[in-house]
TORRO-599419 format. One record per atom (N, C-alpha, C, O): residue number from 1; x, y negated, z. Coordinates in steps of 0.2 Angstrom, whole numbers, plus 5000, padded with zeros to 4 digits. Each point is the difference from the previous one (the first is absolute). Example, Ala and Ser with C-alpha at 12.3 -4.5 7.8 and 13.67 -1.06 7.14 Angstrom:
! TORRO-599419
(1 (5066 5028 5039)) (1 (4996 4994 5000)) (1 (5004 4994 5000)) (1 (5005 5001 5003)) (2 (4993 4994 4993)) (2 (5004 4994 5001)) (2 (4996 4995 5003)) (2 (5003 4994 5001)) 
//
This chain:
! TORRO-599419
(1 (3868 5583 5323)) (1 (5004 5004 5005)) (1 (5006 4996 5003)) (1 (5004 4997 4996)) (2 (4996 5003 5012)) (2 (5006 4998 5001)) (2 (5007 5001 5001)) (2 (5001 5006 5002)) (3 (5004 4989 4997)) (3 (5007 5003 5000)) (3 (4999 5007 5005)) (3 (5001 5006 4998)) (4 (4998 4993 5009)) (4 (5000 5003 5004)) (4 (4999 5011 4995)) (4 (5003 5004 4998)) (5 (4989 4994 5004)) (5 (4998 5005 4995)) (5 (5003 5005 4994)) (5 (5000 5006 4999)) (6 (5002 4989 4997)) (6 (5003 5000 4995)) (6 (5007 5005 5002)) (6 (5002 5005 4997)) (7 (5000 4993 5007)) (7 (5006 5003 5002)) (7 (5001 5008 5002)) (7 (5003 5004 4998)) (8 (4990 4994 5006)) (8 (4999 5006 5005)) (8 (4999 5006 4995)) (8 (5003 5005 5001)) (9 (4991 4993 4992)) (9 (4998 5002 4995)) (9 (5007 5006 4998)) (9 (5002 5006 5001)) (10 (5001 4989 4996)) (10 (5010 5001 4996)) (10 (5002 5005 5004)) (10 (5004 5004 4998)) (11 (4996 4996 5007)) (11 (5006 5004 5005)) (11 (4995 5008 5001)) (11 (5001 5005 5002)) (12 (4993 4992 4998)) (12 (4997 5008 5000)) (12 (5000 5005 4993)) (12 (4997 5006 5000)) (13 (5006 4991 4994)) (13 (4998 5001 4994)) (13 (5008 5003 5000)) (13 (5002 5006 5000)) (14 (5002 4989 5001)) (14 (5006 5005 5001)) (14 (5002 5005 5004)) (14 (5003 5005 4998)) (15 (4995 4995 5008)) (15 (5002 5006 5005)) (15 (4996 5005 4996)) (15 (5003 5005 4999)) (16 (4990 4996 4999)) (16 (4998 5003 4994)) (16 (5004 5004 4994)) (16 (5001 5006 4999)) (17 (5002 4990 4998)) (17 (5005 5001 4995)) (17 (5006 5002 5003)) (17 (5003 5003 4995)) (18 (5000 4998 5010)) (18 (5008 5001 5003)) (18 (4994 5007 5001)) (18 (5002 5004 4996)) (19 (4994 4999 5008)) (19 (4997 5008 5002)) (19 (4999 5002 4995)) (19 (5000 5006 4999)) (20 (4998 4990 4992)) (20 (4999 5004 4996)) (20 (5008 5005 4999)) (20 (5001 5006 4999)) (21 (5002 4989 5000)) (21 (5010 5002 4996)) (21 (5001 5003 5004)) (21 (5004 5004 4998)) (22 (4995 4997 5009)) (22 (5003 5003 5005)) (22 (4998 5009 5001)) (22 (5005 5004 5001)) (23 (4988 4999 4997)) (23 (4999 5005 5004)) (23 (5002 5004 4993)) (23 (5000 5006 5001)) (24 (5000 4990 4991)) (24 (5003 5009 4995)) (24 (5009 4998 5001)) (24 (5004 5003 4996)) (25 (4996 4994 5006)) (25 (5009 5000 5003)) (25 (5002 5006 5005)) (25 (5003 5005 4999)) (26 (4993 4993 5009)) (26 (5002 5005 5004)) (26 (4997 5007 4999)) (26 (5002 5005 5003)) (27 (4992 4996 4990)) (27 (5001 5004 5000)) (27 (5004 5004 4994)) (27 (4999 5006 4999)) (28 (5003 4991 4997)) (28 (5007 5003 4995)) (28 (5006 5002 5005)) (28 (5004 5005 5000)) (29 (4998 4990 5005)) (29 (5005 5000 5004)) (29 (4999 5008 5005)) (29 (5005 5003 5002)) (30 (4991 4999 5000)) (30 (4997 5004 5004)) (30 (5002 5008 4997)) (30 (5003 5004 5003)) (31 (4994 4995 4990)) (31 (5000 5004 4996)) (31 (5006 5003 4999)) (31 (5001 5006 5000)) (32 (5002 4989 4997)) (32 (5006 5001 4998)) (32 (5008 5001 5006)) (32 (5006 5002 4998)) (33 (4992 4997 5007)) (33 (5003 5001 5007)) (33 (5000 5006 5001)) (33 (5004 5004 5001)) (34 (4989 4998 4997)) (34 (5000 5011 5003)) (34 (5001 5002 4993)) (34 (5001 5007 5000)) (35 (4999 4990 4994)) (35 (5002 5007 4995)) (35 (5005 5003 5001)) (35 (5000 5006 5001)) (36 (5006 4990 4998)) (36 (5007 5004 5001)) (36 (5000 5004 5008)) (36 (5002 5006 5001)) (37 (4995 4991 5004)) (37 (5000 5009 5005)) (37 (4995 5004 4999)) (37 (5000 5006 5002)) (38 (4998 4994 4996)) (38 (4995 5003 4996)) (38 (5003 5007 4996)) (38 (4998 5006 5001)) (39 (5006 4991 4993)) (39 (5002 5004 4995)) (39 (5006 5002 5002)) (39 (5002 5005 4997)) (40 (5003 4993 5009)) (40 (5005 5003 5003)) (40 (4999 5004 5005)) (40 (5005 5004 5002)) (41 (4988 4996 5001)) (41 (5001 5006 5004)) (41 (4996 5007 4997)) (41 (5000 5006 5003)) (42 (4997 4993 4992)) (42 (4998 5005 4995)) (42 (5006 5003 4997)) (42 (5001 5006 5000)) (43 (5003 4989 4998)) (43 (5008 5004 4997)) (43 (4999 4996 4993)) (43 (5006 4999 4997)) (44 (4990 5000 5000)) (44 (4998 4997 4994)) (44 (5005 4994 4995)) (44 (5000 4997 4994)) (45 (5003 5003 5012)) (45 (5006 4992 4998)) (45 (5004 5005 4996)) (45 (5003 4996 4996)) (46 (4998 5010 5003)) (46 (5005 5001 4995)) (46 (4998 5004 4995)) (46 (5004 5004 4997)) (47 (4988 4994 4999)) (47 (4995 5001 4996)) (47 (5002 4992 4993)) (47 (5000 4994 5002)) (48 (5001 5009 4992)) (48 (5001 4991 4999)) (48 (4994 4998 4997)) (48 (5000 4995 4997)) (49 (4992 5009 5004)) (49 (4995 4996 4999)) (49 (4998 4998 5006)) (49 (4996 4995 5001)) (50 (5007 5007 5003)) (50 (4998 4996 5007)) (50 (5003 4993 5001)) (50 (4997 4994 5001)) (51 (5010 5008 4997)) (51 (5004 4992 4999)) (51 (4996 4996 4996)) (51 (4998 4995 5002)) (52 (5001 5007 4991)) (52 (4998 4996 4996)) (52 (4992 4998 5005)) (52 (5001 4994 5002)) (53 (4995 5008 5000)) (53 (4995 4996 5003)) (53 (5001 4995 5004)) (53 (4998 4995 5000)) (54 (5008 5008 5005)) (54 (5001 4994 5005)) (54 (5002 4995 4997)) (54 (5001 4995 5004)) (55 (5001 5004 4990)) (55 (5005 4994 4999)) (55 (4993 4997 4994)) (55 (5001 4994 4997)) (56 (4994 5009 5003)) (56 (4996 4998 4995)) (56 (4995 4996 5005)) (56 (4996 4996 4998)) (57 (5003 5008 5011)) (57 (4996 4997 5006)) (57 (5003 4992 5000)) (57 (4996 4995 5000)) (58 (5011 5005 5002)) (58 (5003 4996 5001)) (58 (5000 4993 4995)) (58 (5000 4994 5001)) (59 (5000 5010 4993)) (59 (5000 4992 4995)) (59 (4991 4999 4999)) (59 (4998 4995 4997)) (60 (4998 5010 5006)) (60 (4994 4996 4997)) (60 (4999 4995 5008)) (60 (4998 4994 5000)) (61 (5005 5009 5008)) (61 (5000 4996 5003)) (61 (5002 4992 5001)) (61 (4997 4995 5002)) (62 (5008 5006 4994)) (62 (5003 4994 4999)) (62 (4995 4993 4995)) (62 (4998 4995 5002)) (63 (5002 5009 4991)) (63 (4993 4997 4998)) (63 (4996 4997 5004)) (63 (5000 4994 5001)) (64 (4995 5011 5003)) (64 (4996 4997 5003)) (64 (5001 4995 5005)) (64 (4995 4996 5000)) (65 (5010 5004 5003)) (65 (5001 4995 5006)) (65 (5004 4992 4996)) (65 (5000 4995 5003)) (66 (5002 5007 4991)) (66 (5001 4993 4994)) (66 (4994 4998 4997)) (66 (4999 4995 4998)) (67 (4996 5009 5003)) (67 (4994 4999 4996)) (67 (4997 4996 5005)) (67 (4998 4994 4999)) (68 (5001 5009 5008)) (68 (4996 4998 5006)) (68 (5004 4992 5000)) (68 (4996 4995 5000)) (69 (5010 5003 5001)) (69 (5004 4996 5002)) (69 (4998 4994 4996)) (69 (4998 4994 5002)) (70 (5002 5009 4989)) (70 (4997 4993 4996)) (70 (4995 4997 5001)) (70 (4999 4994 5000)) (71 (4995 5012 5002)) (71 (4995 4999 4998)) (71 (4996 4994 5007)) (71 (4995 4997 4999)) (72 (5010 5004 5009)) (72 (5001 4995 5002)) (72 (5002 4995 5001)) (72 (4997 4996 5004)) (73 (5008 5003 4991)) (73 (5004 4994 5002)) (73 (4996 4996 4993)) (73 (5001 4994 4998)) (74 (4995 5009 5001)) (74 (4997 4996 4993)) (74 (4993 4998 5003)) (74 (4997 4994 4997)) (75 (5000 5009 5007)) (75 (4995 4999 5003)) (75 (5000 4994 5005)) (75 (4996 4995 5001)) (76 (5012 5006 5002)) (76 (4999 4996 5005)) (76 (5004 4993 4997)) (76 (4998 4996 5004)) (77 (5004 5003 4994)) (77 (5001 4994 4994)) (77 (4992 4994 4998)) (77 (5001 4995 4997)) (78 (4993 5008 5005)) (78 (4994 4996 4997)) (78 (4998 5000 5007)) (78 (4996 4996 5001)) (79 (5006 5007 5005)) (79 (4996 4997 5005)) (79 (5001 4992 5004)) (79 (4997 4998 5004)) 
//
């Protein structure tokens, strides 16, 4: 294979890898953008299992998007 190739090979395996980490990101970000209007135009913000959820949406989003983040920069580290 040549460099050429090679190259070309590399850079399509990562734009691969940056769409994998990218689309359970935008959509946790998504998600978690409409739950609070969501739950405040219901009225439900002054429910405290409603609070308890949203704070329970928001730390698993957070997870996710550290999860998604590692699991690129670890990927993208061997290309």
């Amino acid at each position: 294979m040549s460099d050429d190739a090679y190259q070309r090979d590399t850079a399509a395996f990562a734009a691969m890898l940056v769409k994998q980490a990218a689309w359970p990101a935008a959509l946790v970000i998504a998600g978690d953008s409409v739950a609070p209007l969501v739950a405040s135009a219901r009225g439900a913000l002054y429910a405290p299992l409603a609070v308890l959820a949203l704070v329970v949406a928001a730390a698993s989003a957070v997870a996710v998007l550290g999860l998604s983040t590692l699991s690129f920069s670890t990927h993208c580290c061997f290309v």
